[in-house]
C-alpha positions as CSV (number, residue, x, y, z in Angstrom):
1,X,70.2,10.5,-21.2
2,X,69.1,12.4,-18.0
3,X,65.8,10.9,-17.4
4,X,64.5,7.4,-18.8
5,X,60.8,7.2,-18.8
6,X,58.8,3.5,-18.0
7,X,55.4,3.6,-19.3
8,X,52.1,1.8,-18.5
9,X,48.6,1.5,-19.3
10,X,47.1,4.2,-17.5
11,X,50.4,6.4,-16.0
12,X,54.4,7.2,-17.1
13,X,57.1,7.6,-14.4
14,X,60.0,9.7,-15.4
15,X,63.0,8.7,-13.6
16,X,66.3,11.1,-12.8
17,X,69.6,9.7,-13.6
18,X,71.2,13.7,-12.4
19,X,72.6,14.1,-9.5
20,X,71.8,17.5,-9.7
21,X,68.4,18.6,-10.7
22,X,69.4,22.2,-11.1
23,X,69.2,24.8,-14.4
24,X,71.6,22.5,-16.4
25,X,68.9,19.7,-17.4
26,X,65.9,20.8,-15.1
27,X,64.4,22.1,-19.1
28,X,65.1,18.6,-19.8
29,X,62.8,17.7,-17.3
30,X,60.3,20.0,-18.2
31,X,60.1,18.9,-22.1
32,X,60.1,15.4,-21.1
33,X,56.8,16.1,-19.0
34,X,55.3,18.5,-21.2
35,X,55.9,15.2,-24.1
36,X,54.0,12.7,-21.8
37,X,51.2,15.5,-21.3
38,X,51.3,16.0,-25.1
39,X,50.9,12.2,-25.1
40,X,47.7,12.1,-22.9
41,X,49.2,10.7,-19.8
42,X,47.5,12.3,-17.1
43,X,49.0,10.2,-14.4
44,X,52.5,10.9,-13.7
45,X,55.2,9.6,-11.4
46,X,58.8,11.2,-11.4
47,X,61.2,9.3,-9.3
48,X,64.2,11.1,-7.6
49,X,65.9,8.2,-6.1
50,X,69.0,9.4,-8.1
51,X,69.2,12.8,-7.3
52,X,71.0,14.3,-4.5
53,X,70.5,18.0,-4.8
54,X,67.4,20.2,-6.6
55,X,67.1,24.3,-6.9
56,X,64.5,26.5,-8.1
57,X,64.2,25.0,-11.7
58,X,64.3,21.5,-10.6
59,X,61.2,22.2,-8.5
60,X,59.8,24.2,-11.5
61,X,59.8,21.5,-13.7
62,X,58.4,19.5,-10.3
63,X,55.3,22.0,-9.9
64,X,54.8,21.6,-14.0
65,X,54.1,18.6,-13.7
66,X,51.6,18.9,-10.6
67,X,49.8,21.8,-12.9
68,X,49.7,19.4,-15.9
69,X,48.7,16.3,-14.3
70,X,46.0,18.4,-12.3
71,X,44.3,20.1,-15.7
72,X,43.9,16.7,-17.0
73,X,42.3,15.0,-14.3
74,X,45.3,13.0,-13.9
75,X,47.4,12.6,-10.4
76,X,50.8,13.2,-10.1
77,X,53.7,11.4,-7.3
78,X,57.0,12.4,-6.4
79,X,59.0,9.9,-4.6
80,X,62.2,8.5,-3.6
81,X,63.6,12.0,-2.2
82,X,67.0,12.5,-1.0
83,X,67.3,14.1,2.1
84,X,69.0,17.3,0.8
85,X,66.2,17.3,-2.1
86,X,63.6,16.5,0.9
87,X,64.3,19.1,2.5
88,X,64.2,21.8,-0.1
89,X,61.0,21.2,-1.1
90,X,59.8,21.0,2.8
91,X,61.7,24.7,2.7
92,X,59.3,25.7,0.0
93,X,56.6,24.4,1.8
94,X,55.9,22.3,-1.3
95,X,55.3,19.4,0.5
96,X,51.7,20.7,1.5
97,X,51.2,20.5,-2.2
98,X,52.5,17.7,-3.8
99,X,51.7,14.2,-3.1
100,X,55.1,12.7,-2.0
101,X,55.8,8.9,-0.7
102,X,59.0,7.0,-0.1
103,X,59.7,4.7,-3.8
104,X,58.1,4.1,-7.3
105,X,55.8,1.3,-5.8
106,X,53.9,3.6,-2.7
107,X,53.6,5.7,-6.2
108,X,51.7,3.2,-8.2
109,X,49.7,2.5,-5.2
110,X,48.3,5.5,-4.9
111,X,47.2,5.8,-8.5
């Protein structure tokens, strides 16, 4: 499986086991959020500790997630970014808009 998801009471986090985040399994990513939304998590934390390397669709399925999360009053977190992955979303000036911290606990913190 490409992502293994932990839940909790009152958020999910969605952790990548690609080390590519790319067109390949980035849908993947996408259904697996649009389950937990389906599911009535609002708070969501995907953890990208594992990936090296994200395109367009990877942050697709990223900014998803930030839509979903915001329409139900949730919060989303990305953390644990690569530096090649870091620096894509910085590119895409994406890190204005998503709340990003260093690993899955600074995530759980700030929910």
């Amino acid at each position: 499986m490409n992502f293994t998801v932990t839940n909790d009471n009152n958020y999910s986090i969605i952790t990548s086991q690609v080390d590519k985040l790319n067109a390949t399994n980035a849908p993947d990513l996408k259904a697996e959020i649009l389950k937990q939304n389906r599911d009535s998590v609002n708070n969501l934390i995907i953890d990208l500790a594992n990936t090296s390397y994200c395109d367009s669709s990877g942050l697709s399925a990223i900014l998803s997630a930030n839509r979903l999360c915001k329409d139900s009053s949730g919060k989303f977190v990305l953390c644990g970014l690569q530096p090649n992955v870091k620096k894509m979303i910085e590119i895409a000036q994406l890190d204005r808009v998503l709340l990003i911290v260093e690993n899955v606990d600074a995530a759980i913190a700030e929910l």
